[in-house]
Backbone as a printed PyTorch tensor [residue, N CA C, xyz], in Angstrom:
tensor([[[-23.2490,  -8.8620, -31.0780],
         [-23.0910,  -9.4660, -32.3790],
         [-21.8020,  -8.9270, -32.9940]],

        [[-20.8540,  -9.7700, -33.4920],
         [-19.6380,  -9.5450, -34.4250],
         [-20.0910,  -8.6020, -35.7110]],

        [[-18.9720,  -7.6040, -35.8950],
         [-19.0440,  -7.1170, -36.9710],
         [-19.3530,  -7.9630, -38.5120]],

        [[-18.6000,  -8.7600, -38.1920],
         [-18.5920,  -9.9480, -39.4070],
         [-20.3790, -10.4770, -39.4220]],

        [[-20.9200, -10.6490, -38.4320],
         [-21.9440, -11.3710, -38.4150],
         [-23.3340, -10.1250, -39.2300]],

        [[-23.1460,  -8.7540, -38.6060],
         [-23.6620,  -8.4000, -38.5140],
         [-23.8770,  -7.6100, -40.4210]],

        [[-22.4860,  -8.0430, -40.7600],
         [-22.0810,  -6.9010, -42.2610],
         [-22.7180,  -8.2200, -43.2230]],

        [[-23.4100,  -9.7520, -42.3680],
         [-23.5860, -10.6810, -43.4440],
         [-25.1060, -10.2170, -43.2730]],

        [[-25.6500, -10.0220, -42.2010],
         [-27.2300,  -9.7970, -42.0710],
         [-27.4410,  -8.6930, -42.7890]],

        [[-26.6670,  -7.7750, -43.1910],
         [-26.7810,  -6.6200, -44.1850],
         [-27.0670,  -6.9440, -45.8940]],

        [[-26.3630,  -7.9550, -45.8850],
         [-26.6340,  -8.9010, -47.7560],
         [-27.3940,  -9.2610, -47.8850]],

        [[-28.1020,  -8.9690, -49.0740],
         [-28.8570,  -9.9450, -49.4560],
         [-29.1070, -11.0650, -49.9050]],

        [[-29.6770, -12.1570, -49.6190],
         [-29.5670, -13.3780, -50.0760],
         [-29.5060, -13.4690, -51.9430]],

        [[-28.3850, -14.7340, -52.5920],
         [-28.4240, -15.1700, -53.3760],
         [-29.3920, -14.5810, -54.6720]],

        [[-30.4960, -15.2160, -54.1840],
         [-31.5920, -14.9400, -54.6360],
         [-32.4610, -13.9260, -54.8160]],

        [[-32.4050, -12.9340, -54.1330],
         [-32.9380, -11.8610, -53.6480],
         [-33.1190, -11.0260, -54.5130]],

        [[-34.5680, -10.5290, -55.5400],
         [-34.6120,  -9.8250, -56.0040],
         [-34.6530,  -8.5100, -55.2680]],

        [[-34.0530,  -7.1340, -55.7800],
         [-34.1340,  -5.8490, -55.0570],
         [-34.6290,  -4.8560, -55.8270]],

        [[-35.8430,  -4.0730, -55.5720],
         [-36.3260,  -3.0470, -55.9790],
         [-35.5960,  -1.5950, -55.8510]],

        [[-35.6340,  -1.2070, -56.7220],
         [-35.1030,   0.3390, -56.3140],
         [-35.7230,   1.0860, -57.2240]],

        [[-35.8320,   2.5960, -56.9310],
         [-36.7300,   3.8250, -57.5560],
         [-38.2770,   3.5680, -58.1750]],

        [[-39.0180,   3.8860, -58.8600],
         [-40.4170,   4.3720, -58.9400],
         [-40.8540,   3.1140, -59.6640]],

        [[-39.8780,   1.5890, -60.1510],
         [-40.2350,   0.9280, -60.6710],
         [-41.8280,   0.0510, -59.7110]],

        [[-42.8540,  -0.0030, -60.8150],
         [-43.5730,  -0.8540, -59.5010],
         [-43.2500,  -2.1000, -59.5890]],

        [[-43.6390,  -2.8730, -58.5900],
         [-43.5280,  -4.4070, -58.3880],
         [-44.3450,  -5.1750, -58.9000]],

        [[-43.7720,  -6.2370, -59.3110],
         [-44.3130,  -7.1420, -60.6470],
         [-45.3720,  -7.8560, -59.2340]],

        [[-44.6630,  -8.3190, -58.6300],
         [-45.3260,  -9.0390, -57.5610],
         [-46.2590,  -8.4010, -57.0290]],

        [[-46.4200,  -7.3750, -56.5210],
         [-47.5150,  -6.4260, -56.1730],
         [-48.8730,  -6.4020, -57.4730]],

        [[-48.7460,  -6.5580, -58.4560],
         [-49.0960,  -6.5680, -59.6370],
         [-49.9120,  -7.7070, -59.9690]],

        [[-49.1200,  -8.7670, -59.4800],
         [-49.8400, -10.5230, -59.8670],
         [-50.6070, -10.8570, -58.3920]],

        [[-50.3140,  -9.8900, -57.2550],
         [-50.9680, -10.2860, -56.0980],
         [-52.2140,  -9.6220, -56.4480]],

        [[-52.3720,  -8.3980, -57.3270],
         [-53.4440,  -7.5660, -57.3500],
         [-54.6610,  -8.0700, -58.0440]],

        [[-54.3590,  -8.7680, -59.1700],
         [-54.9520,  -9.9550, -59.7020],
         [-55.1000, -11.1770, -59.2740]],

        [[-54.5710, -11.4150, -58.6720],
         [-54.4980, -13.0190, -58.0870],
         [-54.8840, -13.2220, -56.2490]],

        [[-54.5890, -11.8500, -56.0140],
         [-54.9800, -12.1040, -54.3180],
         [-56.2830, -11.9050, -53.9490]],

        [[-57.5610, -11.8750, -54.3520],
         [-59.2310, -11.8850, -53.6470],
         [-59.0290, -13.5330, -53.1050]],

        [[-59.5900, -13.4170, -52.1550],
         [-59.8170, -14.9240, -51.3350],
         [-60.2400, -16.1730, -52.2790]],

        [[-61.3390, -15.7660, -53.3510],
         [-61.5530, -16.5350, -54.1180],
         [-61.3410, -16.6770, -55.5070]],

        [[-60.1220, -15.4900, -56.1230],
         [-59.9490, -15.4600, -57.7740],
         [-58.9970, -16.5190, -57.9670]],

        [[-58.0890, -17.3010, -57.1470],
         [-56.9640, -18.0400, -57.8280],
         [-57.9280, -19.3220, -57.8650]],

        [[-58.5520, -19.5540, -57.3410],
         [-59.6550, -20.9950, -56.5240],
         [-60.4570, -21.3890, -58.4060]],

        [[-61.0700, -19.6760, -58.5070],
         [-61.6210, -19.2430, -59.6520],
         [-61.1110, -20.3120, -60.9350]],

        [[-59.7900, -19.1640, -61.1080],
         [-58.8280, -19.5730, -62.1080],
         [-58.1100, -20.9730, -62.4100]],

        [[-58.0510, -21.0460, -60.6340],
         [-57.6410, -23.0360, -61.2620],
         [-59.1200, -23.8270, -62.0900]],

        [[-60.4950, -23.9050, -61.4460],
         [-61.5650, -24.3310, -62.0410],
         [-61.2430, -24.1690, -63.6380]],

        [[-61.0370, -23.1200, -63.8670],
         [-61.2400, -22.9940, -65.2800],
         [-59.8730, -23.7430, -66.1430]],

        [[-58.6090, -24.2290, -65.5970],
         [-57.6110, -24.1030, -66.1150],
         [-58.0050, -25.3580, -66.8550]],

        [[-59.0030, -26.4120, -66.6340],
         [-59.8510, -27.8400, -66.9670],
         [-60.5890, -27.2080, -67.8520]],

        [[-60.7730, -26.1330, -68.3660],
         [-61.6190, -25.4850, -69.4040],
         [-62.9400, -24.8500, -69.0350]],

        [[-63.8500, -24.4010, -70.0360],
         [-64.4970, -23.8060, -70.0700],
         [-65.5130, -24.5390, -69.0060]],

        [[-66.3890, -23.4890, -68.3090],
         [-67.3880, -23.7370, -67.3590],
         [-68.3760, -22.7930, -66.9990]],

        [[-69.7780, -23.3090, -66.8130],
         [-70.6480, -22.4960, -66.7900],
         [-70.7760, -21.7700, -65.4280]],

        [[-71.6960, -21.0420, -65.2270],
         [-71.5440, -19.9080, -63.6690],
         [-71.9970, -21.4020, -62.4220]],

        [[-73.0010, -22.3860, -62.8440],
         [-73.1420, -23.1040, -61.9610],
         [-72.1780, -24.2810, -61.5060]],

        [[-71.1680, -24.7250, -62.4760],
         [-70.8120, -25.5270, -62.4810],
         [-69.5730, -24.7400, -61.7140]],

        [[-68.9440, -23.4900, -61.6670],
         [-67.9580, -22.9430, -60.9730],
         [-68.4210, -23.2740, -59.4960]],

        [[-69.7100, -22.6760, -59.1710],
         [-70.3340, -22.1740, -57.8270],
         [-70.8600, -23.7690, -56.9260]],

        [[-70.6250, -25.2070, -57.8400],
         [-70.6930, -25.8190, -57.4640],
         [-69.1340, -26.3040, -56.4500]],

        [[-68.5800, -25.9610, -57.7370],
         [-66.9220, -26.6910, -57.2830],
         [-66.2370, -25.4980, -56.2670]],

        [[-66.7450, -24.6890, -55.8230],
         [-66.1770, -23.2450, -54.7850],
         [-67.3510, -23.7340, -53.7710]],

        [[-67.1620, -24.5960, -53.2410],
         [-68.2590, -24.7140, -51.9390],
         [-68.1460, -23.4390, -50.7590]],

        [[-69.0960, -22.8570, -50.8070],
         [-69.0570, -21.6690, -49.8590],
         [-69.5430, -20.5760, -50.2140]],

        [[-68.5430, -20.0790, -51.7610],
         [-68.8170, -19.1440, -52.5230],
         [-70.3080, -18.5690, -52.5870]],

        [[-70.1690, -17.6510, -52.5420],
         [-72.0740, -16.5250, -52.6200],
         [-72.1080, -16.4950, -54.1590]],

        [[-73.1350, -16.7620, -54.7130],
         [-73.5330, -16.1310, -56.1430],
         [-72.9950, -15.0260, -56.2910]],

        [[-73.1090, -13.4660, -55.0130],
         [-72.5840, -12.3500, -55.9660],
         [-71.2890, -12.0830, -55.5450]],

        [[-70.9310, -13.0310, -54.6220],
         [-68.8270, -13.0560, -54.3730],
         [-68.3630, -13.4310, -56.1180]],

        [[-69.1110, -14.3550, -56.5150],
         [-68.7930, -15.3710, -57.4210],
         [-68.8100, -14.4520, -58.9040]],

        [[-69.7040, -13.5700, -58.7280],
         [-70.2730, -12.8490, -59.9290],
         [-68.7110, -12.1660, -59.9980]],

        [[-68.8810, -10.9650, -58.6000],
         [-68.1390, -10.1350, -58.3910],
         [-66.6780, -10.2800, -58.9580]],

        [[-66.2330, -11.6030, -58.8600],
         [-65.1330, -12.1510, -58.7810],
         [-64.5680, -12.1730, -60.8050]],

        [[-65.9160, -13.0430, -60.7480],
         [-65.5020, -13.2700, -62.3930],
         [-65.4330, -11.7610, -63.2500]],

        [[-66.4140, -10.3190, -62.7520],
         [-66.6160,  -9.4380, -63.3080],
         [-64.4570,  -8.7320, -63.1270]],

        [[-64.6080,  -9.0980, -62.3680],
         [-63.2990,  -8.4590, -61.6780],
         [-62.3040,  -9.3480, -62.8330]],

        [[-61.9980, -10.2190, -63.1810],
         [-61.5850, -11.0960, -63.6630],
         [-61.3930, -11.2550, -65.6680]],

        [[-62.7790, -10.5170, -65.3780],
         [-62.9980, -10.2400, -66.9500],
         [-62.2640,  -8.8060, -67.9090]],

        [[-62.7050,  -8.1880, -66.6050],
         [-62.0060,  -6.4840, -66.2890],
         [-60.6490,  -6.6580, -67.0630]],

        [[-59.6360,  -7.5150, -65.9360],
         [-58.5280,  -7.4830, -66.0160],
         [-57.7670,  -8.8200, -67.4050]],

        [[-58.7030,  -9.3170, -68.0390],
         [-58.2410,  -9.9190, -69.3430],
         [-57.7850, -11.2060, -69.2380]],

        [[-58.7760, -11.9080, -67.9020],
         [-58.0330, -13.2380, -67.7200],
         [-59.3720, -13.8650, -67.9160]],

        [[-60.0580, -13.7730, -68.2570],
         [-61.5110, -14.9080, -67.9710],
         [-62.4350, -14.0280, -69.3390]],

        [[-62.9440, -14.6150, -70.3410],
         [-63.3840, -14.4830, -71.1440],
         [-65.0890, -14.9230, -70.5540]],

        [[-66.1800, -14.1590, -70.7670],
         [-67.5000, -14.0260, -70.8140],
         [-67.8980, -14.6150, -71.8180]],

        [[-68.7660, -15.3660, -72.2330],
         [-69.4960, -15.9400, -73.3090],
         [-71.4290, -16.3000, -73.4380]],

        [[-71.8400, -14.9930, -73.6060],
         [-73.2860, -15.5340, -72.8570],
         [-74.1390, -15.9720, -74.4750]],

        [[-75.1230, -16.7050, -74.3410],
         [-76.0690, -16.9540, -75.1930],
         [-77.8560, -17.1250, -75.1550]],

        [[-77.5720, -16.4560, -76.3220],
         [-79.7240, -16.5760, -76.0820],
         [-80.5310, -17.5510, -76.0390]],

        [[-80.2280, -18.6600, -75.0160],
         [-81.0840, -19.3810, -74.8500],
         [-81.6840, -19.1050, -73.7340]],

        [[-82.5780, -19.6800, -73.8600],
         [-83.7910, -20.6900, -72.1940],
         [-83.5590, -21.2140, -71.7190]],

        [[-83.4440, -21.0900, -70.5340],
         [-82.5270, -20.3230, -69.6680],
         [-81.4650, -19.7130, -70.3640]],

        [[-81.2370, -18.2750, -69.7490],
         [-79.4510, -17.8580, -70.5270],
         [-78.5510, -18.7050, -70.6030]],

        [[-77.5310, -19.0610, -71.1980],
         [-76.2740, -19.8390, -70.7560],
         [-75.1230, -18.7350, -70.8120]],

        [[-74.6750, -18.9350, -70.2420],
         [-73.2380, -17.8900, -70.0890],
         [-72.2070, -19.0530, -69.6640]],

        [[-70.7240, -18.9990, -70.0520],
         [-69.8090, -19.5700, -70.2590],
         [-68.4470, -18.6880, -69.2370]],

        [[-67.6580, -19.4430, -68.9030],
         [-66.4010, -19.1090, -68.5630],
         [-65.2240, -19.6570, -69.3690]],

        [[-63.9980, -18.7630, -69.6620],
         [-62.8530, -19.3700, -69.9460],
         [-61.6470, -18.7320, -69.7760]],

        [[-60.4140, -19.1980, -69.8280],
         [-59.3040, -18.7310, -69.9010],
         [-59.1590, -17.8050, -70.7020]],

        [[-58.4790, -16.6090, -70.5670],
         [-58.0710, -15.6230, -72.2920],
         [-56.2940, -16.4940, -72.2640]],

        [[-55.6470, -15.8010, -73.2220],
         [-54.6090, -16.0060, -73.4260],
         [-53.5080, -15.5900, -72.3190]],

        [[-53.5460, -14.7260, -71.3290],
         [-53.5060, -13.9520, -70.3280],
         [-53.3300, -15.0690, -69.4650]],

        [[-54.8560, -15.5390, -69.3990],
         [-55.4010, -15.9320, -67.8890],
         [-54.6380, -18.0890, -68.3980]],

        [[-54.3710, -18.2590, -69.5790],
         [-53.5530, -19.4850, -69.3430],
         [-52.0610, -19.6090, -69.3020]],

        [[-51.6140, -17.9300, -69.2440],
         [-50.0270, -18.1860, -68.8330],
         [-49.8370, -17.9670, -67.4760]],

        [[-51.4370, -18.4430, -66.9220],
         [-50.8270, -18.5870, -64.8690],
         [-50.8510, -19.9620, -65.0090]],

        [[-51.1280, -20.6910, -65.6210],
         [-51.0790, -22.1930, -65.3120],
         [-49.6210, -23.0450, -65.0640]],

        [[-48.6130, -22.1470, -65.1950],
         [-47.3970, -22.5040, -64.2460],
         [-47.1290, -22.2010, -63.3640]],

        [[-47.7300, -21.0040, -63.1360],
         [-47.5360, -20.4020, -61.1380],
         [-48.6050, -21.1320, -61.1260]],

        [[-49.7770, -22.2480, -61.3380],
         [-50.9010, -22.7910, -60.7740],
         [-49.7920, -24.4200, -60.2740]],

        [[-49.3230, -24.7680, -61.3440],
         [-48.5340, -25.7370, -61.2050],
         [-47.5800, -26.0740, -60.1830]],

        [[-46.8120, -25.0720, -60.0700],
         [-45.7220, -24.4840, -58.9180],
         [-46.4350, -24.5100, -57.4760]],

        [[-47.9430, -24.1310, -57.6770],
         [-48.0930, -23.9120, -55.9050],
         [-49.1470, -25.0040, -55.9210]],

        [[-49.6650, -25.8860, -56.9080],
         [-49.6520, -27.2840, -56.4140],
         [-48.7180, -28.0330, -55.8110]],

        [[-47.6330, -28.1500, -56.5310],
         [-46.6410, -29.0560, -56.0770],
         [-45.7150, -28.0550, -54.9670]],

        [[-45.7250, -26.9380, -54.8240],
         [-45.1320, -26.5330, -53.1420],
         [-45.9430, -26.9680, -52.3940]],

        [[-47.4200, -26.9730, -52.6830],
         [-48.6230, -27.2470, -51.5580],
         [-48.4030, -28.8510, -51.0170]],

        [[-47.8920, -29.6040, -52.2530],
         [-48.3220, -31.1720, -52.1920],
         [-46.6970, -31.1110, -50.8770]],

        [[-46.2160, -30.2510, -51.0870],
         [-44.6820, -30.5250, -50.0070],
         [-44.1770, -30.0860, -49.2490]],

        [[-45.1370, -28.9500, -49.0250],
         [-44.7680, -28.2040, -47.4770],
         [-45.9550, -28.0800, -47.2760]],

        [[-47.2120, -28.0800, -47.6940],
         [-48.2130, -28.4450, -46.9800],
         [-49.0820, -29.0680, -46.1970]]])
């Protein structure tokens, strides 16, 4: 390989964000929240609004009741999914977006339409 070739494989692309020293990664950060097999699946359901635990566990075909629990508890933790339960017969408990959990609805947007085009 040419020197020339080799001093371009050394650059970084254009684009290329670069980390350096003890800063952590934003991306590491939104994967930590956003990467369980089933929290983004979660989060789109709700981005159509509020929904009850059955009506999630309907539209996640597969999903286990306590993946599902697990998921939303995890979810609630971190300030994206608001809990809403009430004293009725049967309980009703509610799901929703916090304020948090509706500023992913443009990275939801974004990897629809990458999905609809390289998918």
């Amino acid at each position: 390989m040419t020197e020339q070739k080799m001093a371009t494989l050394d650059k970084p692309a254009p684009d290329c964000v670069e980390w350096s020293g003890p800063i952590e990664c934003s991306i590491e950060k939104a994967l930590d929240i956003l990467g369980g097999k089933w929290t983004f699946l979660i989060i789109r359901d709700l981005t159509c609004g509020t929904r009850r635990f059955g009506e999630l566990r309907k539209s996640l075909a597969g999903i286990s009741p306590k993946t599902l629990t697990s998921r939303l508890k995890e979810l609630e933790r971190k300030d994206i999914v608001r809990r809403a339960a009430f004293a009725t017969i049967p309980p009703t408990v509610e799901y929703s977006l916090t304020e948090k959990g509706r500023s992913l609805l443009p990275i939801i947007k974004a990897m629809k339409l990458w999905g609809a085009q390289w998918g």
